[in-house]
C-alpha positions as CSV (number, residue, x, y, z in Angstrom):
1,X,-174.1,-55.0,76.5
2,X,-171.1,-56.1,78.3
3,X,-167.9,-56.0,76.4
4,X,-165.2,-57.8,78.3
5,X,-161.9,-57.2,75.7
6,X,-163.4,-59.0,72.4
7,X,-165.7,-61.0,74.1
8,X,-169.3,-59.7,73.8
9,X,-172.9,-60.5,76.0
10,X,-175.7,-59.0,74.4
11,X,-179.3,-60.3,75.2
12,X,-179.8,-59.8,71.3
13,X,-177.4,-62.0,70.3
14,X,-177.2,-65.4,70.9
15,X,-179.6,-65.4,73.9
16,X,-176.7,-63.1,75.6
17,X,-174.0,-66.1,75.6
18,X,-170.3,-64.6,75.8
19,X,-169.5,-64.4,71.5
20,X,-166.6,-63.1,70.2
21,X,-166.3,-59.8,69.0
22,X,-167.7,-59.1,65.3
23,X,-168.5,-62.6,65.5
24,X,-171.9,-64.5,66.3
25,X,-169.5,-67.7,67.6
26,X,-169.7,-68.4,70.9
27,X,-166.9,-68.6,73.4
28,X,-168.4,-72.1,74.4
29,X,-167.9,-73.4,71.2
30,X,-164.0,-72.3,70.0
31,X,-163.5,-73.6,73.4
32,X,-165.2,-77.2,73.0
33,X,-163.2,-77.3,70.0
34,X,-160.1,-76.2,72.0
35,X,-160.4,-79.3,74.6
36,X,-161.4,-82.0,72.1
37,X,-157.1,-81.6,70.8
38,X,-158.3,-79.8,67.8
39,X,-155.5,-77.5,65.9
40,X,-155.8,-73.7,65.8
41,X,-155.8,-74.0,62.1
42,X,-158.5,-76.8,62.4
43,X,-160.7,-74.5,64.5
44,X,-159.7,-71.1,62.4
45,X,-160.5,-73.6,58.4
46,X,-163.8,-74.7,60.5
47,X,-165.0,-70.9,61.3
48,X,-163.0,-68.9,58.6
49,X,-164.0,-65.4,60.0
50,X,-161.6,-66.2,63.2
51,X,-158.1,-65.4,63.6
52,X,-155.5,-66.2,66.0
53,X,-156.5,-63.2,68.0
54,X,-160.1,-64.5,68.7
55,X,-159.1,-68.0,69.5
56,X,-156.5,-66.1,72.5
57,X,-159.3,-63.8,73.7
58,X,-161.8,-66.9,74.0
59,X,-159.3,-68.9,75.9
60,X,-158.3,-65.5,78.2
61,X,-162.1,-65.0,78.8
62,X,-163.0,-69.2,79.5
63,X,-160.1,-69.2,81.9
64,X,-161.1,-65.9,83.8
65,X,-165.0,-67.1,83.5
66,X,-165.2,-71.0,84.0
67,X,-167.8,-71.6,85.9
């Protein structure tokens, strides 16, 4: 498992795609939402066990990991 501050890969989850932390929502995801102009609040009422702190650690770890 690689743990990279909140952001997890694990071969067991998700097929080892970067989730966030105590989550099973990928990084990928929050940040699709994120570039199609949605809201923090839209993205945190879509997946309600977010919070502002996951939505930071997916951008830090997207911007640090884009390929």
């Amino acid at each position: 498992m690689v743990n990279l501050d909140g952001v997890v890969k694990e071969p067991s989850i998700r097929g080892g795609r970067a989730v966030l932390r105590g989550t099973s929502t990928e990084v990928a995801r929050v940040i699709f939402y994120i570039n199609s102009g949605f809201s923090n609040k839209d993205i945190l009422e879509r997946f309600p066990r977010l919070d502002q702190e996951h939505l930071q650690k997916a951008r830090f770890y997207y911007s640090n990991n884009k390929k």
